[in-house]
N, C-alpha and C positions, 0 to 999 in steps of 0.2 A: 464489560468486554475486557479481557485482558489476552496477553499473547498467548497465554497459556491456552485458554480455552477456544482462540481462535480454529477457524473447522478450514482441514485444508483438501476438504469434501467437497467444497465449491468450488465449481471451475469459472477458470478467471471468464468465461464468455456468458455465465449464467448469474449474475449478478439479481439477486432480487429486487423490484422496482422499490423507492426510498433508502438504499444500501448506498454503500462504498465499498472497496474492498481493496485494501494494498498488499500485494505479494511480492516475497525477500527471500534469497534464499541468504541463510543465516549458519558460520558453523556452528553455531551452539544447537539452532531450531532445524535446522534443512531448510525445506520451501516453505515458509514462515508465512500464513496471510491474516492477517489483521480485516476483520469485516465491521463496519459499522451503520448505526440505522441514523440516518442523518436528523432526526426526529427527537434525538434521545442527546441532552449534552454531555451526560457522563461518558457516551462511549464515543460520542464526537470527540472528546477533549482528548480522552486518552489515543483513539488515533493520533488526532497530533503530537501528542509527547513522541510517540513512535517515530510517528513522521520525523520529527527535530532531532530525534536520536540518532536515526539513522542518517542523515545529512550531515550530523558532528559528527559521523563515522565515518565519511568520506564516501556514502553513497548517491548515486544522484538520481530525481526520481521524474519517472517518466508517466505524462497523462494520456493513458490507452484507452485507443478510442476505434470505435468501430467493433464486429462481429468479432474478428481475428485479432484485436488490437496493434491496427499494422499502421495507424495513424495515431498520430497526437504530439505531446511534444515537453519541453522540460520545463518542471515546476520547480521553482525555487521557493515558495512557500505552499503552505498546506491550503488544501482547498475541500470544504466536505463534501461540497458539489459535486467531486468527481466521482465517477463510476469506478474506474479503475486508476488504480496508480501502482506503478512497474518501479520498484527502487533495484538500483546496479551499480551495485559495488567497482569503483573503478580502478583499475590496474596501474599500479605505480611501477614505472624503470626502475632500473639498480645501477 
C-alpha cells in the first residue's frame, strides 16, 4: 500500500469488510485515501505513518462511523480497527 496507489474509487460508505480506509484531501494528492487490509502489517504500518504524518501537519482525524459517517469522534492516535477515519486539515487565524 502506498499513497500513490491508493484507489479513490472507493466510496468512503463502501468500505470492504477487514479494510480501513482514511481520506485527506491533500494539495499535492486532492482527495487523497489511504485503504488498508487490517490483516496485512505492511500496509497497517504504512497507514500509520500516514496517519502520523498528517497529524504533524496539523491535521486532526476524525473516526467515521455510521452509513453517512455522521457520527464518531477525534482520534489522537492511529487505530487499524477503524473503518473509516476522516483527517481535516485545521484552519489557522492571522
Amino acid at each position: 500500500m502506498s499513497e500513490q496507489n491508493a484507489s479513490s474509487d472507493v466510496a468512503l460508505d463502501q468500505v470492504p469488510p477487514g479494510h480501513g480506509l482514511m481520506s485527506m484531501l491533500t494539495a499535492r494528492h486532492g482527495d487523497l485515501r489511504v485503504m488498508w487490509d487490517r490483516g496485512n502489517a505492511e500496509e497497517t504500518a504504512a497507514a500509520r505513518l500516514t496517519f502520523d504524518r498528517m497529524i504533524g501537519e496539523g491535521h486532526v482525524a476524525y473516526r467515521a462511523e455510521g452509513k453517512k459517517g455522521d457520527r464518531g469522534e477525534v482520534m489522537r492516535t492511529f487505530d487499524p480497527a477503524a473503518e473509516r477515519i476522516i483527517m481535516v486539515r485545521q484552519n489557522r487565524g492571522g
